[in-house]
C-alpha positions in Angstrom: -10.0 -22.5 17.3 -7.6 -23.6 14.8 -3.5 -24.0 15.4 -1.1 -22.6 12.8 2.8 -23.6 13.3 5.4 -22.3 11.2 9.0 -23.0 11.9 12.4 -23.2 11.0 12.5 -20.2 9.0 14.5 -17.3 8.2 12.5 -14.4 10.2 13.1 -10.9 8.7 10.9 -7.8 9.9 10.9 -4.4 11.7 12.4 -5.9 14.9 15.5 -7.5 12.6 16.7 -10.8 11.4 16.3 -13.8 13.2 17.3 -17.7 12.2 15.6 -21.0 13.1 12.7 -18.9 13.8 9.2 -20.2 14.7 6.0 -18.8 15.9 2.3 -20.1 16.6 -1.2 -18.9 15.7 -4.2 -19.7 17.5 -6.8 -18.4 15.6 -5.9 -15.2 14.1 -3.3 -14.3 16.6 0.3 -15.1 17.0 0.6 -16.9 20.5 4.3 -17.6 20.7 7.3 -17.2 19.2 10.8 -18.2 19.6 13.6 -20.4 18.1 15.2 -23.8 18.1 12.8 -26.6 18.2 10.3 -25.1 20.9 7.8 -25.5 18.6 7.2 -29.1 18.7 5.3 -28.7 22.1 2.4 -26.7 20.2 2.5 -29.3 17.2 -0.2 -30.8 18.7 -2.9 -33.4 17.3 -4.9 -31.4 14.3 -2.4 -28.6 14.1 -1.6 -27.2 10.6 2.6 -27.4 10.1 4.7 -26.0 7.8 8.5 -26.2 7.9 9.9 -23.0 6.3 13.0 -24.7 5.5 15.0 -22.1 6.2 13.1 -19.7 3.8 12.3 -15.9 4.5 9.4 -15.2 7.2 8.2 -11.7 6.7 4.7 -10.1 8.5 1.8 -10.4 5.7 2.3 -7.1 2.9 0.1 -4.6 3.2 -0.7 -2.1 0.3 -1.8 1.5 1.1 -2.6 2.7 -3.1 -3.5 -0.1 -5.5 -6.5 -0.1 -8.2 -6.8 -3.5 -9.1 -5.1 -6.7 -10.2 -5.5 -10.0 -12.4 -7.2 -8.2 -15.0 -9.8 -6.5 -12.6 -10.1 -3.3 -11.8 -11.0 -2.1 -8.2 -14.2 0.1 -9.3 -15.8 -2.1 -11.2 -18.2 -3.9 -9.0 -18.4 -6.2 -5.9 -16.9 -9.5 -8.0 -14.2 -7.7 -9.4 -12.9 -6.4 -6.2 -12.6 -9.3 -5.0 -10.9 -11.1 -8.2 -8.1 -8.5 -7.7 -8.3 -8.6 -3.8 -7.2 -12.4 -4.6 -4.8 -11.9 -6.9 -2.1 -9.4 -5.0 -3.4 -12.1 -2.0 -1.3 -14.9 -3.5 1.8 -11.9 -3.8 1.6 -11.4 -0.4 -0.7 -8.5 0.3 -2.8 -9.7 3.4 -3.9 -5.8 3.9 -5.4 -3.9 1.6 -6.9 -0.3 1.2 -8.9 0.1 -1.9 -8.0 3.3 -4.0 -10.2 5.7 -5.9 -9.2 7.2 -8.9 -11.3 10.5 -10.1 -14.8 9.8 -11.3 -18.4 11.6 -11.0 -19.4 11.9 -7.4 -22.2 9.3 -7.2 -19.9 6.8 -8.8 -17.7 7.6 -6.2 -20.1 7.3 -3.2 -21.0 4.2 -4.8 -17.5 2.5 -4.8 -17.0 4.1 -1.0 -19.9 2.8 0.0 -19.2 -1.0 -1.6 -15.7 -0.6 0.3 -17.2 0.0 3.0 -19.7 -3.2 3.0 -16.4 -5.1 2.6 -14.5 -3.8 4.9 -17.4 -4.9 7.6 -17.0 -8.4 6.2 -13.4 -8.9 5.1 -10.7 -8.1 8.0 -8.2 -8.1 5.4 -9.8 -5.2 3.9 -8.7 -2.0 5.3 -10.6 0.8 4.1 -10.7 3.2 1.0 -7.9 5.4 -0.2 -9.0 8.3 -1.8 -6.6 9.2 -4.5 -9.2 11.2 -6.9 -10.8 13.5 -7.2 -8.8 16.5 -5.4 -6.0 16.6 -7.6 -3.9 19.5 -10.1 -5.2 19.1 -13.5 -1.9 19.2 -14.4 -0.4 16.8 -12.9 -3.5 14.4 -12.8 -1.9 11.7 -14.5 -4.3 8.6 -15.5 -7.3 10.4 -13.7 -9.7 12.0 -15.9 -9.8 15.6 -16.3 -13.4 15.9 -16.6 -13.7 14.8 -12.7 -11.3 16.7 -10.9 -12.6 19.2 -8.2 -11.4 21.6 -5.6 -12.1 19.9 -2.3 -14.6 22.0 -1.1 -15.4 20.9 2.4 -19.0 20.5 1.7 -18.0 17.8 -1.0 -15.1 16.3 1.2 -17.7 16.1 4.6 -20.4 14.3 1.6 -17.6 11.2 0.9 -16.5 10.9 4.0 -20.2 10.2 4.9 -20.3 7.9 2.3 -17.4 5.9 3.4 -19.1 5.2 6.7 -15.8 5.5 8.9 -13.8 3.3 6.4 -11.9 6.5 4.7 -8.4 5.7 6.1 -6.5 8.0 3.6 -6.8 10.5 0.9 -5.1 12.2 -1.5 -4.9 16.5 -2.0 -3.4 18.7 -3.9 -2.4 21.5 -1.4 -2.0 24.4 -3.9 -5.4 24.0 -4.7 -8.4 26.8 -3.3 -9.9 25.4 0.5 -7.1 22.5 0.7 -5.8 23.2 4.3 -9.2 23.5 5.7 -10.5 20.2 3.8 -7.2 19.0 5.1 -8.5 20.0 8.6 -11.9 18.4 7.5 -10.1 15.1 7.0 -8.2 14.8 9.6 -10.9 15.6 11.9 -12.7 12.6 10.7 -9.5 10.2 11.1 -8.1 9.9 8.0 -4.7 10.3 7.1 -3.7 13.0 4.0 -1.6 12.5 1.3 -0.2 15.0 -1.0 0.1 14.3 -4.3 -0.8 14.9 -8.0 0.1 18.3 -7.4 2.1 21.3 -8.3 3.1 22.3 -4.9 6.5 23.7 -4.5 8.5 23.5 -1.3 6.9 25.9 0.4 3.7 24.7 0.0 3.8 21.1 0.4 6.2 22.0 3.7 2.5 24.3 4.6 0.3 21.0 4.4 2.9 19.0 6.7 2.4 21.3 9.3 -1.3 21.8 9.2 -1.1 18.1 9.3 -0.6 16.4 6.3 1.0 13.0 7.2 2.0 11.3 3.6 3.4 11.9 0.6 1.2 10.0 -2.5 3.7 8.2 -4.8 7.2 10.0 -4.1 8.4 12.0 -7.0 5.3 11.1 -9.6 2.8 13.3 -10.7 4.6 16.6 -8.9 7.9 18.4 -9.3 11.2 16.6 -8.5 14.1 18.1 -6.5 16.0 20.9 -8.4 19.1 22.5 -6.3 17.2 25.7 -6.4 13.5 24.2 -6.2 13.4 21.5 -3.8 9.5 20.4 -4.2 7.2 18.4 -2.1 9.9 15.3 -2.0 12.4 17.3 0.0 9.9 19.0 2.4 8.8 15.1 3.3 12.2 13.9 3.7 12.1 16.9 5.7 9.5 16.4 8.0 10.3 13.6 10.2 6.4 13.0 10.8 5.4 12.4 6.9 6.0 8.9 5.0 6.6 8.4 1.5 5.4 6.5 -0.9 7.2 4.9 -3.1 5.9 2.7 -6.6 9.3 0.5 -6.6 9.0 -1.3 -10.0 12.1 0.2 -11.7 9.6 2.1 -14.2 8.4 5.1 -12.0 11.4 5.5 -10.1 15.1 4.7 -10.9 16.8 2.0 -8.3 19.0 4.4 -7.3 16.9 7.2 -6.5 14.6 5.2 -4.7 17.7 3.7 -2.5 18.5 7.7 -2.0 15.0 7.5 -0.4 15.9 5.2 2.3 18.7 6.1 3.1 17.1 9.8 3.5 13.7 9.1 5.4 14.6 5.9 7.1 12.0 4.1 8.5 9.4 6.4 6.5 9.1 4.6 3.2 6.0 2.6 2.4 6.4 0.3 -0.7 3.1 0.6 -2.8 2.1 -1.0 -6.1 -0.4 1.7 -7.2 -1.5 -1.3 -9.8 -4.2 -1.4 -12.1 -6.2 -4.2 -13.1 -3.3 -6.0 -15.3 -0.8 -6.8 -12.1 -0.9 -10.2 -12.1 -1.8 -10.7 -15.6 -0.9 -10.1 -19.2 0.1 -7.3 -21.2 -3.1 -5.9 -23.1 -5.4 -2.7 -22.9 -7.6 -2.2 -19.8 -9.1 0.6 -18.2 -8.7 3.2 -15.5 -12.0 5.0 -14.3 -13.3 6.0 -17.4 -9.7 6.4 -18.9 -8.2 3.6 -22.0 -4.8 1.7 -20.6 -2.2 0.0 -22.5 -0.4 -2.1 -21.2 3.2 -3.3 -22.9 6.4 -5.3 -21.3 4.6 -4.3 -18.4 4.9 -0.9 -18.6 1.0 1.1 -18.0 0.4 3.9 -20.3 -3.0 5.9 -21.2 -3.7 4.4 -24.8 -1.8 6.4 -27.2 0.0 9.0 -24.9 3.4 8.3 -22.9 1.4 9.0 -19.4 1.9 6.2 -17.0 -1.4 4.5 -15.6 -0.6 2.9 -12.5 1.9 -0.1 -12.5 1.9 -3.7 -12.9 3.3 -3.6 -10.0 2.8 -6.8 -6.7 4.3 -6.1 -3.1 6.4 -9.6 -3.7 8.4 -7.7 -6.7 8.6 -4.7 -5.0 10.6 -6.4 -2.1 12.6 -8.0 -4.8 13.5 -4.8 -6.0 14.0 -3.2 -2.9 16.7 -5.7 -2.3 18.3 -6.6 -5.5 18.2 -3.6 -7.3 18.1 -1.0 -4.6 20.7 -2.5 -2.9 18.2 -1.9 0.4 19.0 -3.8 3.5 16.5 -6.6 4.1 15.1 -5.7 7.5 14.1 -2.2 5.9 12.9 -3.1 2.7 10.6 -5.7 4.7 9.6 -2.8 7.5 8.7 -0.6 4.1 6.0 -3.3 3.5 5.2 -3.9 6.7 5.5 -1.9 10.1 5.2 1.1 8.1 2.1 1.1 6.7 0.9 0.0 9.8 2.1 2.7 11.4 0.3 5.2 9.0 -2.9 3.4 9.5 -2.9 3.3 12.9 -2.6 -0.4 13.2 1.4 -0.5 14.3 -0.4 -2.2 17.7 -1.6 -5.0 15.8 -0.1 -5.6 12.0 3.1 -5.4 10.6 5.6 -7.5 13.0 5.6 -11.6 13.7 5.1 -11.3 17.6 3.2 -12.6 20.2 0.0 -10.8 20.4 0.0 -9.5 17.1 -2.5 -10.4 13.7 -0.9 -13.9 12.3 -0.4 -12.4 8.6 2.8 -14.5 7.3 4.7 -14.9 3.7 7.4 -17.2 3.3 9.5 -16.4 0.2 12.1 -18.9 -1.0 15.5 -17.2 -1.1 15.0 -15.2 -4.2 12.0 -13.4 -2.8 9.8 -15.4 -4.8 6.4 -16.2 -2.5 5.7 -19.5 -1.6 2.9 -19.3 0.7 0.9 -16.7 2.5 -1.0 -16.5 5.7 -3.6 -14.0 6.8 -5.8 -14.1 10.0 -3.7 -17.6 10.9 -5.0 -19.6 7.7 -2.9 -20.5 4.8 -4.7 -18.7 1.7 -4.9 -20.6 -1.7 -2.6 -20.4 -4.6 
């Protein structure tokens, strides 16, 4: 079994800020933790040591809605998935959940199923997120139109089979005819629902909350915002102190200050997601969504010649960056909104998301612009 030692870093997560910090991983577990020079003692003969120099420490990122990276796309094969997989790796994302956008029901089977192979061989695979195809047409965004479907429970019960107990969320528009019950459906089989791409008002999205709706998919994009006399699907999450928001915090789909409104509102209940497509990581350029044209310019993800935005360009590294320098969010929960969080949607808060004994040895240290330096998963360093 092999010995991971990190110290004298600059520890920030859900449990708070702590300096001269150190831990040890034997195997893919964190062993011990503590501070001062304790550490030395597990230095042993053949361990691997890296001295943070007092540098941020944060649990490894994990993404609940991304479609790709490093100029792959997520649903393009078995290769592919993993080129992207690597490339939000080296930004800090030790957990991922591979999304779905809208596409033909075998094609979608297909990529479940492929997920689902991974998921069986790569622990830092999560699962599938279902984002397509249960959406509003209008308000699908960058999923094609030709795809969408009501969620009949029939067809809901057919891709949850083909995920093979590796569904961990999905996405519905709750307005739309036999939601609640494939909401029922879903939960039933374990996986957590998201509303979103929708044209829910309060009312409604409050309904899907209570039948047991648990998340909110990419906070105020793709549905109606908060009017004074229309509060929308936004406020009946903030609302409901059981439901967590997502939030896409590159500056392009929501405003700094709105999304520093958001935590200060739900506290505790933001997740940080990149919802990026296949150019995150790489250059500006056209790409493609599903079966949908993206270009891509200053970084900013539109369908090819419409205003529409396709995703982001987004990495968990720059969304923590954000959080903090142009948020103005406290570290500790900018850090939890990447972290602990997620976890906690997922089920995993037992085992991801915090740098303490007992728990998966998923590490980033960031230098003290929250620029990544080096990342950690299952207690080896990865590659850069």
């Amino acid at each position: 079994m092999s010995r991971l030692v990190v110290h004298s870093a600059r520890k920030v997560d859900a449990d708070g800020q702590v300096d001269d910090f150190w831990l040890v991983a034997d195997g893919a577990r964190i062993t011990a933790t503590g501070t001062g020079i304790g550490w030395r003692e597990a230095a042993s003969e053949g361990a691997t040591v890296v001295d943070a120099e007092g540098h941020w420490l944060t649990p490894g990122f994990i993404d609940l809605h991304c479609h790709g990276g490093g100029g792959h796309p997520y649903d393009d094969g078995i290769d592919d998935l993993r080129a992207a997989l690597a490339t939000h790796r080296a930004h800090g994302t030790t957990r991922s959940l591979i999304s779905h956008v809208a596409n033909p029901l075998p094609a979608l089977r297909e990529t479940l199923a492929i997920v689902a192979d991974l998921t069986a061989s790569d622990p830092l695979v999560l699962g599938s997120h279902l984002e397509g195809p249960f959406l509003a047409p209008e308000r699908r965004g960058a999923h094609d139109a030709r795809y969408l479907l009501d969620p009949e429970p029939e067809t809901v019960e057919a891709l949850i089979g083909a995920a093979r107990g590796t569904l961990r969320t999905a996405t519905i528009a709750p307005e739309l005819p036999n939601a609640l019950e494939s909401i029922g459906v879903l939960i039933e089989a374990g996986v957590v629902v998201g509303v979103g791409h929708t044209t829910a008002d309060y009312a409604q999205a409050a309904r899907a909350f209570e039948v047991g709706a648990r998340l909110l998919t990419h906070a105020f994009n793709a549905m109606p915002g908060i009017h004074h006399r229309a509060p929308g699907p936004v406020m009946a999450a903030i609302e409901n102190r059981d439901v967590t928001l997502e939030l896409i915090l590159d500056g392009l789909h929501v405003h700094p200050s709105v999304a520093g409104l958001l935590f200060r509102e739900a506290p505790g209940r933001v997740a940080l997601v990149t919802d990026a497509m296949a150019a995150a990581g790489a250059t500006d350029g056209n790409y493609h969504l599903g079966g949908l044209n993206v270009t891509v310019h200053d970084g900013l993800a539109v369908l090819s010649g419409t205003d529409t935005i396709a995703g982001s360009t987004l990495t968990q590294d720059v969304a923590l960056r954000n959080a903090v320098t142009r948020a103005g969010v406290d570290p500790v929960a900018a850090v939890t909104a990447l972290t602990r969080t997620p976890a906690h949607v997922l089920g995993e808060e037992h085992r991801l998301g915090r740098l303490h004994t007992g728990y998966v040895a998923d590490a980033v240290l960031l230098d003290h612009d929250w620029r990544v330096r080096s990342v950690v998963a299952d207690g080896a360093v990865l590659p850069r």
